[in-house]
N, C-alpha and C positions, 0 to 999 in steps of 0.2 A: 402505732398510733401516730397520727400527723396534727401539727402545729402551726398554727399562721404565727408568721412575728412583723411587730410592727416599728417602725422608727420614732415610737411615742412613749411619751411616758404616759401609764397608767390610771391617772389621772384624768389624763387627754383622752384615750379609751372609753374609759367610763362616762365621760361626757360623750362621747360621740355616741355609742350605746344605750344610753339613756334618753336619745334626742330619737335613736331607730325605735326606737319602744324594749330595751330589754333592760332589766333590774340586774344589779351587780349580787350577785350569792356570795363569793367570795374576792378580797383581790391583797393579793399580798406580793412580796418581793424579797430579792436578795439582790449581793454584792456581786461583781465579777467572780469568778473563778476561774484558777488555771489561765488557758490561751483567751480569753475573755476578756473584751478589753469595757465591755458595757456592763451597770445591772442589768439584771432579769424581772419582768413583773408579770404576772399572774393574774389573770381573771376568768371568774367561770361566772356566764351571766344566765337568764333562764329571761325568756321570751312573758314580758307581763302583760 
């Protein structure tokens, strides 16, 4: 399974996405881990 990553915060995302026409389902996040020097943020949108 492949993954776009972006230099935004999640936030920023969900506004962008919601400006293409898609609804936010989920969006949640963590802390670095390990060699990770960024959080990580999560969203799963679905086309409204």
């Amino acid at each position: 399974m492949e993954f776009d990553s972006y230099w935004l915060s999640a936030r920023e995302m969900a506004g962008l996405a919601a400006c293409a026409g898609f609804d936010a389902v989920f969006q949640g996040g963590r802390p670095p881990e390990g060699p990770e020097s960024c959080p990580q943020g999560f969203l799963l949108l679905r086309k409204g």
